[in-house]
C-alpha positions, 0 to 999 in steps of 0.5 A: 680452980682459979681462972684468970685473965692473962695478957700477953707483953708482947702482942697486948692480947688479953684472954681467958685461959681454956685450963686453969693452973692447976691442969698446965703442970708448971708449962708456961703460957702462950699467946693464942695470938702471936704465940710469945711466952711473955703472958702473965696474969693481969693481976702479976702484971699490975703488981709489977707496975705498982712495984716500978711506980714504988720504987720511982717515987722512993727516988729523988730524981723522979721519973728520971730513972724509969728504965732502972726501975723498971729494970730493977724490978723485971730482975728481983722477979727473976724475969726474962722479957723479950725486948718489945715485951719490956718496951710495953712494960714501961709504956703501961708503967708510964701510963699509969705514973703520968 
C-alpha cells in the first residue's frame, strides 16, 4: 500500500487520503474541502514544477515565457486544469524560480 499526501490546485488544502490507490479503482480524487478534482500527489505536483523550472531555464528569454512553459508542460501530462487551478500552479512555479 502506498500513502501519500495529496493537495488540492484549486483550494490549496493538502490531506492525507483515507483509501490508498489501490482501493480508488482508477476514480479520481476529490478535494474534502471544496470538492475540485484538481488534486494530485504532492510528489506529481513537484515534478510539474521542476518540469516548468527545466523547460525556463532552457529558454533564452528567462522567466519571460513562464505561462508557455507552464502551459506546455500542463498539455505533454495530458491535464485538464481548472483556470484558478493553473493560476496556483504558476504561483507555486514562480515561487520556486524567484
Amino acid at each position: 500500500m502506498k500513502w501519500e499526501q495529496y493537495e488540492c490546485l484549486a483550494c490549496g488544502h493538502k490531506f492525507w487520503p483515507r483509501k490508498p490507490d489501490s482501493e480508488l479503482e482508477k476514480k479520481r480524487r476529490q478535494c474534502p474541502q471544496c470538492w475540485s478534482y484538481d488534486v494530485y500527489p504532492e510528489s506529481y505536483i513537484q515534478e510539474l514544477v521542476e518540469a516548468t523550472k527545466r523547460r525556463i531555464e532552457t529558454t533564452p528569454l528567462g522567466i519571460i515565457p513562464l505561462l508557455d512553459a507552464v502551459a506546455v508542460v500542463i498539455r505533454e501530462r495530458g491535464l485538464r486544469l481548472t483556470p484558478i487551478s493553473t493560476i496556483r500552479l504558476i504561483k507555486r512555479v514562480w515561487e520556486e524560480v524567484r
